[in-house]
N, C-alpha and C positions, 0 to 999 in steps of 0.2 A: 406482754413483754415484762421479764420481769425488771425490780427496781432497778438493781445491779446493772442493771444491762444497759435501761437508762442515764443510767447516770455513767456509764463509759461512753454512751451515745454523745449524752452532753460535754464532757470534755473534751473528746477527738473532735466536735463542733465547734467549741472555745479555741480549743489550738489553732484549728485550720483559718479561725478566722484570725489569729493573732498572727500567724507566721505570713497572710495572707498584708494584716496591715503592715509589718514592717517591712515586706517587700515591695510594699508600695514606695512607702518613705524611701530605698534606699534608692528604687531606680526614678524618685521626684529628683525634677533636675530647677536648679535656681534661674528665673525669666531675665534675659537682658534688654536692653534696650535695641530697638532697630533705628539706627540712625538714617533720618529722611535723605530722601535725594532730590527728590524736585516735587514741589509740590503748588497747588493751584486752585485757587480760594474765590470764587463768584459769588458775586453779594447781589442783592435784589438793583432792578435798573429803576433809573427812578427819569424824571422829562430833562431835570436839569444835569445829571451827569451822562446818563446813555449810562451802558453797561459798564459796569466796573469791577475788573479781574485782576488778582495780584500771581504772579507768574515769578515764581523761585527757585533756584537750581541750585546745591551745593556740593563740593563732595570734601575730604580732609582739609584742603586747606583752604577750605571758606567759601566764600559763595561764588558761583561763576556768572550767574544772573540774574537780574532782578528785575522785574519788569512790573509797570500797572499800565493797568488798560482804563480809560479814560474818557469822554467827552468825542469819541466814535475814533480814537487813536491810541495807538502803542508806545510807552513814553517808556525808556531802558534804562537803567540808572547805568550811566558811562560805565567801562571797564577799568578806569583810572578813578575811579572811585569806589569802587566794589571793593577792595579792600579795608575801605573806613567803614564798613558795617559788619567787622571782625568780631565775634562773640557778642553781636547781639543777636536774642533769641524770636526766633522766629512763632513760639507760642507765644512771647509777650503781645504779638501783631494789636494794632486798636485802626482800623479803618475810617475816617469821619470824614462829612462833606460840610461844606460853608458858603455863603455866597459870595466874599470877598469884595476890595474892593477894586474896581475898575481899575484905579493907573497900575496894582499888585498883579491882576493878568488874571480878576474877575473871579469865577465858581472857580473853585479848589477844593480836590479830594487828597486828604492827608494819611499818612500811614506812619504811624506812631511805632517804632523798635525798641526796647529795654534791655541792658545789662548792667551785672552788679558787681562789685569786687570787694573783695575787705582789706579795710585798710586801719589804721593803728588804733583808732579810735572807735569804729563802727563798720558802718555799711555804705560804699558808694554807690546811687542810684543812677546811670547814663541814660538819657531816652535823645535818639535820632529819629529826626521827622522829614520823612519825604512826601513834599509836595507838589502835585501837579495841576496845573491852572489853563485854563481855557483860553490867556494869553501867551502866559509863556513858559509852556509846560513843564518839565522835571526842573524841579530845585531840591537840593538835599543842604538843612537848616545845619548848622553848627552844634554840638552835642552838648545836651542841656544837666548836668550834673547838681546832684542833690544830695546829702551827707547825710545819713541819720547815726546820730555818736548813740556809744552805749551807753547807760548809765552812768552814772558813779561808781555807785558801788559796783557794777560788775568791773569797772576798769580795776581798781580797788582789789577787788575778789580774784583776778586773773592774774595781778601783778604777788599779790597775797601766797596765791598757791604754788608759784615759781619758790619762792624765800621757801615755805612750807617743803614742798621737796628737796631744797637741795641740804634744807637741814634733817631730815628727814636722814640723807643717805649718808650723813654723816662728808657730805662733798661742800670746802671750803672756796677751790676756782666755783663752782656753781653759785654757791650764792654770793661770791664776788660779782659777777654777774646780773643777778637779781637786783643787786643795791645799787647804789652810790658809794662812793668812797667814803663817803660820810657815814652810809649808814649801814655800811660791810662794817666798820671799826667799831659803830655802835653796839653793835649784836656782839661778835667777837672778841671786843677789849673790856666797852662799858666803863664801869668805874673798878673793876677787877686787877688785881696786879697782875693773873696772868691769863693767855688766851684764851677762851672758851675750846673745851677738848669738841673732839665729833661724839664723843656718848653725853656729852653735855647739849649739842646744839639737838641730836635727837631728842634728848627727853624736853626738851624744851619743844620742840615742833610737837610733838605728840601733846603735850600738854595745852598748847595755843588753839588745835586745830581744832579742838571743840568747840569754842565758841566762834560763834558770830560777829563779822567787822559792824561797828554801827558811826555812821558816818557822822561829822563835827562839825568840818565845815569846804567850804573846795572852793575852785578857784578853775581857769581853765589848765592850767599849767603843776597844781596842785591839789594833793587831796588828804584831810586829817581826820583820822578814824581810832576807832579805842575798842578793846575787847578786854573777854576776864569778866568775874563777877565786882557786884559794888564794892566787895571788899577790898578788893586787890584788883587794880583798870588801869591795864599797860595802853598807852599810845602809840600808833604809828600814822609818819609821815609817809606819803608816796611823791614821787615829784615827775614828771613830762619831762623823757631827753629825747635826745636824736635815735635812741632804741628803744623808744616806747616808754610806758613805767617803770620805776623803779624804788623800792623802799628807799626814803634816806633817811631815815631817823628812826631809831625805838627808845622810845620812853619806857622804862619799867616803873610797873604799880607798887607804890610805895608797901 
């Protein structure tokens, strides 16, 4: 065969496999998720529980049943309770047994549920514990709540990049918003006779956003942070309102 030939062999080769991969890519389709419907968990039987199955039923709006099998019985969690275990997830599940004590209602197989929300400061942890005891079987404990706050600096850094954008857009209600009363006048009056224009509050956001907040000192309620090089190191204050953070003070670097 000659060269020529070859080498037409090899690109009609190359094409076919190229037109071949992007055909794949266009008819790949993005996986979703299959939302469970009932599902049913047996764990090893041990002398002091007997068999122990957790039996769960859900469909859009929450669970319709929830059931553990237990110490050679079926223990439901009521129907007038089934709705206190609203978004918590059923992969959090942690299964554990205990010996308990006698007047509590003796062996006791627990089934630990978690969820989490955010809320202004961090992460809320929920864990619901349903217990059932060999005296007196289903109890469902009171919901046991755990906070983990963010940092500093990210509250800092989140409250930071709000003021950041809205001087940014040259938008004055926006970072009304971002601040304090205190410290919307700071920015826009300062020690200036007159107000900061929006081609002023831009070039100034663009100017800020390079550096890094590096934090001073805090407090739960407040936070004081400074950016800029050593030469020139503006301050700001953030302060905890009833809407989260908010800048209320800019000190400019001398």
């Amino acid at each position: 065969m000659k060269p020529q030939t070859n080498r037409m062999n090899l690109a009609l080769a190359i094409g076919a496999i190229t037109s071949l991969m992007y055909t794949t890519a266009a008819q790949a389709s993005e996986e979703e998720i299959l939302p469970w419907q009932e599902v049913r968990i047996v764990c090893a039987e041990r002398p002091e529980t007997g068999k122990v199955e957790l039996i769960a039923v859900s469909d859009t709006n929450g669970y319709r049943q929830v059931e553990i099998v237990a110490f050679g019985k079926n223990h439901p969690v009521p129907p007038s309770d089934l709705p206190k275990l609203t978004g918590y997830r059923l992969n959090s599940l942690r299964l554990t047994h205990e010996p308990g004590y006698k007047e509590l209602g003796g062996h006791t197989v627990h089934l630990r549920l978690n969820r989490s929300s955010v809320v202004p400061d961090g992460i809320a942890e929920e864990t619901v514990i349903l217990s059932v005891s060999v005296g007196k079987g289903m109890q469902m404990g009171d919901p046991q709540k755990k906070v983990t706050l963010h940092a500093p600096i990210m509250l800092a850094n989140n409250a930071w990049r709000e003021v950041l954008l809205a001087m940014q857009a040259g938008d004055k209600d926006a970072l009304a918003k971002a601040c304090t009363e205190k410290g919307y006048q700071s920015i826009v009056k300062g020690i200036r006779a007159q107000e900061a224009t929006a081609d002023q509050l831009k070039g100034w956001a663009q100017a800020w956003s390079k550096w890094p907040l590096r934090i001073q000192s805090q407090t739960t309620t407040s936070l004081e942070v400074r950016f800029g090089s050593n030469i020139k190191e503006h301050g700001v204050s953030f302060l905890k309102t009833d809407d989260g953070w908010k800048l209320d003070q800019w000190l400019p670097g001398e």
